[in-house]
N, C-alpha and C positions, 0 to 999 in steps of 0.2 A: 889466450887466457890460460892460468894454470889450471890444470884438472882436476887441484881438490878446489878448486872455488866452485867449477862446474857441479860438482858431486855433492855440496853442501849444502846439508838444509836451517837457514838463516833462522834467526829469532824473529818472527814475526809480533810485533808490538798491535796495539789494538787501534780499532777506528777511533778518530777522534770523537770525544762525546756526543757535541750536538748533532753532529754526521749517523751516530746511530741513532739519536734517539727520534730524530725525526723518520727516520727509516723505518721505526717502530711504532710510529704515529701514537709519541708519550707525550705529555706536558713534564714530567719530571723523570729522568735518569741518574741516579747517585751509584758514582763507578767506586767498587767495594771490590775491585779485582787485579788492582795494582799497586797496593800497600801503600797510598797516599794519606799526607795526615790531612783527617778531614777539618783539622782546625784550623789552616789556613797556615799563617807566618807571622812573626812577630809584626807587629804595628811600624815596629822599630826602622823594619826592611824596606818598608815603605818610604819610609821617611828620608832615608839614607840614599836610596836610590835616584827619588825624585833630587834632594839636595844635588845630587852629583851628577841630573843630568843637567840640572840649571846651571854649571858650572865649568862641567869637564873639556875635555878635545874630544871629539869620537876618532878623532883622526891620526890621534895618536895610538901606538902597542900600549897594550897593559904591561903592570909590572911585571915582566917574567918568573920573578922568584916567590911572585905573590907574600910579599917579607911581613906587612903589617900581621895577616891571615895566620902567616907558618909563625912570626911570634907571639901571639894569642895561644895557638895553639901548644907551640912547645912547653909555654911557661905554666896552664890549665893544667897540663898533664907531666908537669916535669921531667921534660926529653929536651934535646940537642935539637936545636932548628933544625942541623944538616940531617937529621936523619927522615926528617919529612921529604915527600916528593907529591906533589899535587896534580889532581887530574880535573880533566872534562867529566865530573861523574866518576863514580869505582867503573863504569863502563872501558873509559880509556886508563885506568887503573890496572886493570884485568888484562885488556891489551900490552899492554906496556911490559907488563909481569911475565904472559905467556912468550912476547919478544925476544924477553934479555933470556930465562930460562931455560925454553924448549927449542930444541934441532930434530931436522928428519929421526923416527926411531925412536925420539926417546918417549917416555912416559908420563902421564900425568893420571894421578888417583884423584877419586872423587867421590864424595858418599852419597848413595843415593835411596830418595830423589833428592836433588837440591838445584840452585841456580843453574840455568840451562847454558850460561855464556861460558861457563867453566871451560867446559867439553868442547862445544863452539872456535872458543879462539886456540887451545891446542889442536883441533883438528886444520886449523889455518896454518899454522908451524908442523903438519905431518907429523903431528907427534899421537901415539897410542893414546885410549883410552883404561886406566881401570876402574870398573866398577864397583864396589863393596856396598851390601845391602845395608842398610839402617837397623836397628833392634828392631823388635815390634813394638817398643817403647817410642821410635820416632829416632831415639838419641843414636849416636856415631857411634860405630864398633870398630873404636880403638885396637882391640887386639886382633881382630879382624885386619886391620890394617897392616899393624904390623909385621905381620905374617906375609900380607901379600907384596911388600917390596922387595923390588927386584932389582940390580945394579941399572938396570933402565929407567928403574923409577927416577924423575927429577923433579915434581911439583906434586902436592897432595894441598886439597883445598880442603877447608873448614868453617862451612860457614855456621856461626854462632852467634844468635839460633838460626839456626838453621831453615831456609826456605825451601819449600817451604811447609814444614811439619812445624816447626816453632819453636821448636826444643834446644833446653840452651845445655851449655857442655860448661862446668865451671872453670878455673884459674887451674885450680890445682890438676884436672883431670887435664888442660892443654900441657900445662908442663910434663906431669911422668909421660903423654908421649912423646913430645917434642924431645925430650932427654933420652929417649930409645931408637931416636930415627939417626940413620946416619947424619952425618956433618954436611955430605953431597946435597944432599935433598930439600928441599926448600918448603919450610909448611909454610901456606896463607893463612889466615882468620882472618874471617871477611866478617866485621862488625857491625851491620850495614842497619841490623838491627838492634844494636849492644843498650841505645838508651832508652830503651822501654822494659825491662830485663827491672826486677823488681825484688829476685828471690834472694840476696843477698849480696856482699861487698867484698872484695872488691869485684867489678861485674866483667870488667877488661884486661886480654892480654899484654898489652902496650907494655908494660914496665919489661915482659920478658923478654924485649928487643935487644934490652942491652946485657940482659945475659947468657943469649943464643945468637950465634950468626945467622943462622941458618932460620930463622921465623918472620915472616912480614904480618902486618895485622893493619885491615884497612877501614878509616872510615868514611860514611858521608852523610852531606848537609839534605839530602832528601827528602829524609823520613823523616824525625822527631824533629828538625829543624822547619822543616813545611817547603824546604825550597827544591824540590824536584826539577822545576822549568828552567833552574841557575844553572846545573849540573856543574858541583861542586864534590870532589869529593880528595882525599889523598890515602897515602899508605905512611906506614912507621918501618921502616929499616935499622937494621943494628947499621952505625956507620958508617964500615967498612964497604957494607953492601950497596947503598941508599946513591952515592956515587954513579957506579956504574948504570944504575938506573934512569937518572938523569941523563944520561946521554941518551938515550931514544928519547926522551920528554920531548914532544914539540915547542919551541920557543917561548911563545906568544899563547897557551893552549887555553888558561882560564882567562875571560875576558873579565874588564874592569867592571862591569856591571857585577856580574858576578860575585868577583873578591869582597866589592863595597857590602852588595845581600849577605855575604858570610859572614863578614865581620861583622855586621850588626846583628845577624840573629844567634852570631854565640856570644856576642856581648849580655843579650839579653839572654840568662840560662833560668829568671823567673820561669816564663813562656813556655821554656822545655819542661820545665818540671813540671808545671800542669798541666800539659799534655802527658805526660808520663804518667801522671795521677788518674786524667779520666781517662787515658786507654786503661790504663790497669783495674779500676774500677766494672768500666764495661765489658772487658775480657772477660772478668769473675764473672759478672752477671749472665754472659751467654756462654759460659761453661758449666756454671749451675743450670741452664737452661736446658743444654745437651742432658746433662745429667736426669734431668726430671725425665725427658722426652728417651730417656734410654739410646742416644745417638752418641756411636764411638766418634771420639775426637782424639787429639794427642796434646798434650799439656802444653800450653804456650808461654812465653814470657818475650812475644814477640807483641807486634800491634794486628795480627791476623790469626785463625785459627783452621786449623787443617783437620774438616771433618769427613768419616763416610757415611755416605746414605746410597740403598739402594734405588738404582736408574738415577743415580745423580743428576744425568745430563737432563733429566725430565727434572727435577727442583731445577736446577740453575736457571732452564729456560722458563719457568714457569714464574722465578723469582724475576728474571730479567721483563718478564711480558708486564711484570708490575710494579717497577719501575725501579729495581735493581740488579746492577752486576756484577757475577763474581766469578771466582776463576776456577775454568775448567781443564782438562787433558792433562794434570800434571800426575795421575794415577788412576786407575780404572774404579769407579765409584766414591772418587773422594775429590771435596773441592776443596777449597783454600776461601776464606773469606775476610774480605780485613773489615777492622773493629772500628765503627763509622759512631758517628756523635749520638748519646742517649735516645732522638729521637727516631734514628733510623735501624738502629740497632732492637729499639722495641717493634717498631712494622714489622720487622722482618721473622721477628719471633711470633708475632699474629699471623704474618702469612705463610710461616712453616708449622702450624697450629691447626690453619686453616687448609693446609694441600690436602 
């Protein structure tokens, strides 16, 4: 076995729900700790699903190029199919990315805190880590950045907004620096949270695909879409690039089940919108809440909010003892908590009222 796999310490994902919650001898556990949308999935998915297991082969490969999926999508967003490339999840996205990109030595930047896989799958490729701290705003310090690359540098992540503070980085601000970075260097923007983003238009980088080689910008059907369990997700490539990427894709990687849930819960973009409506709603409400209660938070335009309290870890467990969870260790006295349906989002404001 190689020695950085030995040395590595993996993303550990959480117990499965019922698994904890009977551990915890609860009748009800609502997990607020992994940016799930609490709304479920379009009706739509269902339907589509069931239809096509009534009908399908299982025993056949799914489409490889997932073509119905990638024209939806390219025509939605006016891009070039080829320059889509679709994953199991941004999960094998990320993978994929850090593949083609990173070699022993080289470098990958990243703002922190953010997504833990970042750092994770370049340190699989032996490639360095840079750090750059966040404002105390929460938001990315671009010039910060700038400053720190090095002819080593090859990948700089972006994720917008960012995880998990929340904080989103607009259009205009990815452009002047993606127009400062060298040509070599490859920026991501990981959009993973782009359709709950409320504060103005346009909200996404994607158009600037085709006027940089050098930017990838990814999405998926996880979060505002409801379908996390499909692991659905792709990236947008300038052309030229999107190619080479393709050659590490696994064949066969998104299954037919899968493609069919995507397709139908971006057919249906009613569904997204009103979820984008009552995240947005109950965001404001439990950032007015912070506000009353004098609890630093950082602005979100995410579907979670990243706040601190002191002895954190004493609220999360005391939230979790009563029949909620939410996320810990991503900063010493600050959780993450995502923005769950009006009813449970008021509990929790009674039971942080009540600690």
């Amino acid at each position: 076995m190689k020695k950085i796999i030995q040395d590595l310490s993996p993303y550990i994902p959480e117990k499965p729900l019922n698994e904890l919650r009977d551990e915890l001898g609860l009748d009800k556990l609502v997990r607020l700790s992994a940016n799930e949308n609490p709304y479920g999935t379009s009706q739509s998915v269902k339907k589509s699903v069931i239809s096509w297991a009534k009908t399908s082969h299982s025993n056949r490969y799914p489409d490889s190029a997932a073509n119905q999926l990638r024209q939806l999508v390219s025509e939605k967003f006016d891009l070039d199919p080829e320059q889509l490339v679709f994953g199991v999840g941004l999960d094998e996205v990320i993978v994929m990315l850090s593949r083609v990109f990173l070699s022993p030595g080289d470098a990958e930047m990243i703002s922190v805190p953010t997504f833990s896989e970042y750092a994770l799958h370049a340190e699989i490729e032996q490639a360095n880590i840079q750090k750059i701290a966040t404002k105390k705003d929460g938001r990315i310090d671009f010039s910060a950045m700038l400053e720190a690359i090095t002819p080593e540098t090859k990948l700089i992540w972006i994720c917008n907004p960012n995880n998990p503070t929340g904080t989103y980085e607009t259009v205009d601000e990815i452009e002047k620096f993606v127009s400062q970075v060298p040509d070599n260097v490859m920026v991501l923007v990981d959009e993973a949270y782009i359709d709950f983003v409320t504060c103005e238009e346009p909200i996404s980088a994607m158009q600037l695909t085709k006027k940089y080689s050098n930017i990838v910008v990814m999405r998926t059907f996880s979060k505002a879409y409801g379908l996390a369990n499909y692991r659905v997700g792709y990236a947008v490539f300038s052309k030229n690039v999107a190619g080479d990427v393709q050659k590490v894709r696994l064949p066969y990687n998104v299954n037919s089940i899968a493609q069919v849930a995507a397709v139908a819960a971006f057919m249906d973009q009613e569904f997204v919108t009103k979820v984008v409506e009552k995240n947005a709603l109950e965001r404001q409400k439990m950032q007015n809440f912070f506000d009353d209660k004098a609890i630093h938070y950082l602005d979100s335009q995410a579907n979670f909010i990243f706040f601190e309290y002191p002895e954190a870890d004493k609220l999360a467990d005391y939230l979790l003892h009563h029949g909620y969870l939410i996320r810990t260790g991503l900063k010493e006295n600050w959780l993450r908590m995502t923005i769950g349906t009006k009813e449970d989002n008021a509990e929790i404001r009674s039971l942080i009222e009540d600690y």
